[in-house]
C-alpha positions in Angstrom: 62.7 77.2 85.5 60.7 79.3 83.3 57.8 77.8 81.2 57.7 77.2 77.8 55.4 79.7 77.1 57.8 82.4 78.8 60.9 81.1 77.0 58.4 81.7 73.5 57.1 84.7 74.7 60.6 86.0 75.3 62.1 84.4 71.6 59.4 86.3 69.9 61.6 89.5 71.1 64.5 88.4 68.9 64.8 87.9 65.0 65.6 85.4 63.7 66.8 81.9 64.5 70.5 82.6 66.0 69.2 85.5 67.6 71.2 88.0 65.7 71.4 91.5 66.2 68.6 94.0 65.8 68.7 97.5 66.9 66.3 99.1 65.2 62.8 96.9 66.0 61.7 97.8 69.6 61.3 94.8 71.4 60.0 96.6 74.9 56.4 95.2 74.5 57.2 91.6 73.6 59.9 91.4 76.4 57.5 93.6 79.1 54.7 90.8 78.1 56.6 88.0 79.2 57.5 89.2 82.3 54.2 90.3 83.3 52.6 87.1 82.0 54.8 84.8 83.5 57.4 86.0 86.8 60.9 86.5 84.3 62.7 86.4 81.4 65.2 84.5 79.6 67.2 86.2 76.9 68.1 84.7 73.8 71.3 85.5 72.1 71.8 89.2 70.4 71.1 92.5 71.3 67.5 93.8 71.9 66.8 97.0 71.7 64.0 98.7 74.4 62.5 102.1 74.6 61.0 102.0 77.9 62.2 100.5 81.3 61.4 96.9 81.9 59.7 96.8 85.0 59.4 93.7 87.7 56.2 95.0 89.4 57.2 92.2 92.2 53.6 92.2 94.0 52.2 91.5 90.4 54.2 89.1 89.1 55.5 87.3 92.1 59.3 85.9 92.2 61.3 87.0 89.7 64.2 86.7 87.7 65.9 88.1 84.7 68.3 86.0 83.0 70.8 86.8 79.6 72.6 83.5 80.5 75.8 85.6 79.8 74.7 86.0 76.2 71.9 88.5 75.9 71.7 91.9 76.0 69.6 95.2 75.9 70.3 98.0 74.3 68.1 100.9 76.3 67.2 103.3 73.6 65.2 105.4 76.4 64.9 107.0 79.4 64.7 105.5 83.0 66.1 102.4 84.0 66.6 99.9 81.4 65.5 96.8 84.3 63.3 98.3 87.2 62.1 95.9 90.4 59.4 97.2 92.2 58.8 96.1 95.9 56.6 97.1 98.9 58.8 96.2 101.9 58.4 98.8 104.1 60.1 97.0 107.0 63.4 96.6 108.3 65.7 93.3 108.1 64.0 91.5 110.9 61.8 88.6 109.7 59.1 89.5 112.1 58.5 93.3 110.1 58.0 91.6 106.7 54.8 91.0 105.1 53.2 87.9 104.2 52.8 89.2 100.3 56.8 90.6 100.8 57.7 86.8 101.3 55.2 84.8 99.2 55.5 87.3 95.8 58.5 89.7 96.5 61.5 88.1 97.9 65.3 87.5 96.2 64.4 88.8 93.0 67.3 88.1 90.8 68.7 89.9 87.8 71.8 87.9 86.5 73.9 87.5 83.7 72.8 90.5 81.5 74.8 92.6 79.5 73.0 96.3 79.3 74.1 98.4 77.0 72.6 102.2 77.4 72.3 104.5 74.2 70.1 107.1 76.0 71.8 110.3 77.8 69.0 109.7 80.8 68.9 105.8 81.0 71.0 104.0 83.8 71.1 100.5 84.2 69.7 98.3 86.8 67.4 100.1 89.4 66.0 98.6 92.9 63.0 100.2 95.0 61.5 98.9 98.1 63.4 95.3 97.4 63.8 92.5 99.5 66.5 90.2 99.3 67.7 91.6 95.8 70.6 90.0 93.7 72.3 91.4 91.0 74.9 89.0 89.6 77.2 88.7 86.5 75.5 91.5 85.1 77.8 94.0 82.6 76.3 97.5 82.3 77.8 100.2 80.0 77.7 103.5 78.9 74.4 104.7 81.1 74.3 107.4 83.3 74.8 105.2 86.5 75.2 101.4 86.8 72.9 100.4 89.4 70.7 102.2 91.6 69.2 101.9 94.5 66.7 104.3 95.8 64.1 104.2 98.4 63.9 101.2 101.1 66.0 98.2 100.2 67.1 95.7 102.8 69.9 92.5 102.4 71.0 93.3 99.0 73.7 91.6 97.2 75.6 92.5 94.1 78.6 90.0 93.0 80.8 89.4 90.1 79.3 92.8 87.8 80.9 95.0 85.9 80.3 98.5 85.9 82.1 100.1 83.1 82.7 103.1 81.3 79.1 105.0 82.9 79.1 108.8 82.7 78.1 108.6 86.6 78.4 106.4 89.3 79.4 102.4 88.9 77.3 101.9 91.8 74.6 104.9 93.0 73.2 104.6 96.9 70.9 107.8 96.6 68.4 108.9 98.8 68.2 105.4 100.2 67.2 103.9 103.4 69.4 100.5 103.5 70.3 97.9 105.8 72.8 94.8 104.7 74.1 95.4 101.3 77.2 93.0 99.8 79.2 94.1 97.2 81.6 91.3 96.3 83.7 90.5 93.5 82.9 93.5 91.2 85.4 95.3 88.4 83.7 98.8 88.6 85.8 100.9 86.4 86.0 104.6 84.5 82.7 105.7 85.6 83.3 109.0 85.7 80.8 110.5 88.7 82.3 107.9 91.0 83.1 104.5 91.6 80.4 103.2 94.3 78.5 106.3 96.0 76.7 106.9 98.7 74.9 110.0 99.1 71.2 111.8 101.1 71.2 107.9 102.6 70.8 106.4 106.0 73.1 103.6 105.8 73.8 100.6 108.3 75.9 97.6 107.1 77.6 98.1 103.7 80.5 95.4 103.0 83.0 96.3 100.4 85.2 93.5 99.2 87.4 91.6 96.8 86.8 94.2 94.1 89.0 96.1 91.3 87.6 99.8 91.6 89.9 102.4 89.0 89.9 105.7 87.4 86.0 106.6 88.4 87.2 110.4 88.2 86.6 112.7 85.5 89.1 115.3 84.0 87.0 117.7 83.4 84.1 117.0 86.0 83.8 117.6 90.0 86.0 115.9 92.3 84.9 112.4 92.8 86.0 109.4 93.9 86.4 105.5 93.7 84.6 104.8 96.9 82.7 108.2 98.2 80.5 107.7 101.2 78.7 111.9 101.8 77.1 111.9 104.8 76.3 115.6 104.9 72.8 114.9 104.4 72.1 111.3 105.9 74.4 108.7 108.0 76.5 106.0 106.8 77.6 103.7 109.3 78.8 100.4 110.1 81.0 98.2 107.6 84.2 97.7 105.9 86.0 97.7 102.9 88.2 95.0 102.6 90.7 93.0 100.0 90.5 95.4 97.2 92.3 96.7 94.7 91.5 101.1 94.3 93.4 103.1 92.4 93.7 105.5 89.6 92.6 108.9 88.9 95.8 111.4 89.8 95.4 113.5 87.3 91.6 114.7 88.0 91.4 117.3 90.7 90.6 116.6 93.7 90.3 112.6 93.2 90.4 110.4 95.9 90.3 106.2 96.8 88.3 106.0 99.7 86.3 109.3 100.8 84.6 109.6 104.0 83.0 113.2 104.3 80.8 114.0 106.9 78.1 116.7 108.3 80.4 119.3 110.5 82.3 120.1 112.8 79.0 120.4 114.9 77.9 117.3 114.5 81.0 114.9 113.2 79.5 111.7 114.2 77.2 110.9 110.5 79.7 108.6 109.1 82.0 106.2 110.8 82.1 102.8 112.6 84.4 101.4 109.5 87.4 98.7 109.2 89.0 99.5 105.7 92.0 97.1 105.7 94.3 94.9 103.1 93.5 97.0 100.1 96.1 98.5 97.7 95.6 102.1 97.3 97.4 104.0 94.9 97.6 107.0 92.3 95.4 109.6 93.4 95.5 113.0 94.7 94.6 111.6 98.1 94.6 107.8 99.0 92.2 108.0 102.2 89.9 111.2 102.9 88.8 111.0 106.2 86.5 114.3 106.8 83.9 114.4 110.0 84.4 110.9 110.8 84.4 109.1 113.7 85.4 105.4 114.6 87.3 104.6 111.6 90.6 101.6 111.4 92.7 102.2 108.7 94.8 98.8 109.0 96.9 96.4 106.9 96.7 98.0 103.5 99.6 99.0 101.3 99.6 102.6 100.0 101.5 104.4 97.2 101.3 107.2 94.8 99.4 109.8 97.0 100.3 112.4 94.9 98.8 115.2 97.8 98.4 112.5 100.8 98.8 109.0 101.8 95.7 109.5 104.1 94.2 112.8 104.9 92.7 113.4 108.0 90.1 116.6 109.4 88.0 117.2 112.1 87.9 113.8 113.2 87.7 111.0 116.0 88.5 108.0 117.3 90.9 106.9 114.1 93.0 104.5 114.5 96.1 103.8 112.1 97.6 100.8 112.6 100.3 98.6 110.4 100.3 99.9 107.3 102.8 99.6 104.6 103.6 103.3 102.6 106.6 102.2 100.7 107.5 104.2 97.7 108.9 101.0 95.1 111.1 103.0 92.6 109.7 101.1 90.1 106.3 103.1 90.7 107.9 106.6 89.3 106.2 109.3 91.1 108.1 112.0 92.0 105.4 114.6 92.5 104.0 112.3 95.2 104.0 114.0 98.5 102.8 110.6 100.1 102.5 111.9 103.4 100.1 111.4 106.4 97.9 114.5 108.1 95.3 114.8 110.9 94.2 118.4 111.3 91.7 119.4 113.9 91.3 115.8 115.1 90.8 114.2 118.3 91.2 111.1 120.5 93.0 109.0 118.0 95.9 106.8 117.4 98.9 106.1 114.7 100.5 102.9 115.8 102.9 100.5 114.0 102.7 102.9 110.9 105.6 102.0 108.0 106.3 105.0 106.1 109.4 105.0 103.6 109.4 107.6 101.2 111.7 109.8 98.7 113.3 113.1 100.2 110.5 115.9 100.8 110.4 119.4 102.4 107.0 118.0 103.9 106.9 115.8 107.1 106.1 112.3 106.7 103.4 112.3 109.6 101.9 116.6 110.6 99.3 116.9 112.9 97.8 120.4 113.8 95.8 121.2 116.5 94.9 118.0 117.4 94.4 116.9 120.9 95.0 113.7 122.9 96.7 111.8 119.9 99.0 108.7 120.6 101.7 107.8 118.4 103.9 104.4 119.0 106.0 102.0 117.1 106.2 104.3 114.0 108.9 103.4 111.7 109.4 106.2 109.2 112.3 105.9 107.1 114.2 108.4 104.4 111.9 111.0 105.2 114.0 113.9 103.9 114.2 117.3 106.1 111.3 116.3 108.9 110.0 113.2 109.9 107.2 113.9 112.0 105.7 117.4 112.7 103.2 118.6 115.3 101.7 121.5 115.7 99.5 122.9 118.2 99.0 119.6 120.0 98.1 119.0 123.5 97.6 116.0 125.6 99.7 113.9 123.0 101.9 110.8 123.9 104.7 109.5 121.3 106.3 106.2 122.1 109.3 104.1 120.8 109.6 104.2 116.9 112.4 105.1 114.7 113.3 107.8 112.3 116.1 107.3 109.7 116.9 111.0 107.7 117.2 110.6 104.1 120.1 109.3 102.2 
């Protein structure tokens, strides 16, 4: 519990008894003095407007926490990062790397139920460096350039129950990070328009993915993006899953995607991979899954629909496994420009097993795979598929066993 003294220092911020709104005084100092003066902040009710970054200097100011109670919020009138913790962990996620000071001053900082409002062109919202045991809960950030970010070192960080909404970039921005152990649980990250949750120049281990809403993070007039993008061609990304959520939206942007893995080359395709994404729905997109220099991927137990260039797309690849999955086009979900189809290209060592595809009539084949080599198909149950069911081309050292294929009615 914060003292009285912070919870005076941080009134004095706001006008008024009530704590209505004021968006014109800048309240930065009077908010920056009772962080530094006493670990945190409490926020009264109202909107406070700030100029400059609040910063949690964590070696300073020891454990921290900034609270709204889900009834302030900041208005950042500024550039930078409207909340910024500051750590020193240089270490990894094994107790016996972490400094004395990283434990005594630095660990779980906590930002939580915050609204952040951003009214700058370069202001995002929440920013972690060199954290320790970082949460980020309840929080509701708006209108900045990117939700959260995380840059630098950061090691077991959770972020549950936010919502990212309406940013002009990424929900959720992994850039030039070195992370281990990050949860993201619970979140509605919506409409950003450079991307739902990214991942880019990063080494990765550990990333878990689940129980959220993530929709329409494209942009019509901006570059492709995508509602989960992990780019590992600078970086790796490995080891985690996404699981239990709901992505979709975004068909009419070019090039939009769900879930998109790409990775370095064809040289080195090993950079991203070592993932379970499983019981999602994934619809209404140009592709649902983009698989792209990956290896060790399970694709299992989601249902797919209105991939209006692919069900699941995947190139220069290894060691994929499709397992039961449901592609059923319901006619109530009116989409007849869908191809929803399923290609591996250039891939290797994989398997499609147990697959249920049921689609509208199509020139295109429900399953093509070109010059792939030692792929194994079994149990595939692919239903109305118009002209061509299943297509391969250029294939060697392939095995196809049992299934059924019904033509179109």
């Amino acid at each position: 519990m914060m003292t009285r003294r912070a919870l005076l220092a941080a009134a004095a911020a706001f006008p008024g008894e009530g704590g209505q709104d004021d968006r014109k005084t800048d309240h930065t100092p009077a908010l920056q003095k009772a962080i530094d003066t006493e670990g945190g902040l409490r926020l009264r009710r109202g909107v406070s407007r700030i100029t400059k970054p609040l910063i949690l200097n964590l070696d300073h100011v020891g454990p921290a926490i900034i609270s709204g109670d889900g009834v302030g919020t900041l208005l950042m009138d500024g550039p930078g990062p409207a909340i910024r913790v500051i750590g020193t962990h240089t270490g990894t996620a094994d107790p016996n790397t972490v400094k004395p000071n990283v434990w005594m001053r630095q660990r779980a900082p906590i930002v939580d139920a915050v609204e952040i409002v951003v009214g700058h062109a370069e202001a995002n919202g929440i920013q972690l460096e060199g954290t320790m045991q970082p949460t980020i809960t309840r929080v509701v950030i708006r209108r900045a350039l990117h939700g959260i970010v995380l840059a630098g070192r950061n090691r077991n960080v959770i972020i549950s129950n936010c919502h990212l909404y309406e940013n002009r970039g990424a929900g959720l921005l992994l850039d030039r990070v070195n992370l281990h152990q990050i949860n993201i649980v619970g979140c509605h990250i919506s409409y950003n328009r450079g991307g739902g949750i990214v991942v880019r120049r990063s080494e990765v281990r550990n990333i878990q993915i689940g129980t959220c809403d993530i929709e329409a993070n494209q942009d019509l007039k901006g570059p492709p993006a995508a509602n989960v993008l992990f780019d590992a061609r600078e970086g790796s990304i490995r080891e985690g899953a996404i699981t239990g959520c709901t992505i979709q939206h975004g068909h009419e942007a070019p090039g939009s995607a769900n879930v998109r893995f790409l990775g370095r080359g064809a040289a080195d395709p090993n950079k991203v991979g070592q993932f379970v994404i499983s019981g999602n729905a994934l619809s209404d997109v140009a592709v649902n899954i983009h698989l792209r220099y990956a290896r060790g991927v399970v694709v299992t137990a989601n249902t797919f629909w209105k991939g209006y260039e692919h069900h699941l797309l995947v190139e220069g690849s290894s060691n994929i496994l499709v397992g039961q999955n449901n592609m059923d086009r319901n006619p109530d979900y009116k989409a007849d420009a869908a191809r929803d189809d399923v290609v591996f290209m250039d891939c290797s060592d994989s398997a499609i097993t147990g697959l249920h595809i049921n689609r509208g009539r199509d020139t295109r084949p429900a399953i093509f795979l070109r010059r792939c080599r030692r792929m194994h198909l079994a149990n595939v149950r692919i239903l109305d598929a118009g002209r061509r069911g299943l297509v391969i081309e250029d294939d060697s050292e392939g095995q196809i066993e049992g299934g059924n294929l019904q033509p179109g009615r």
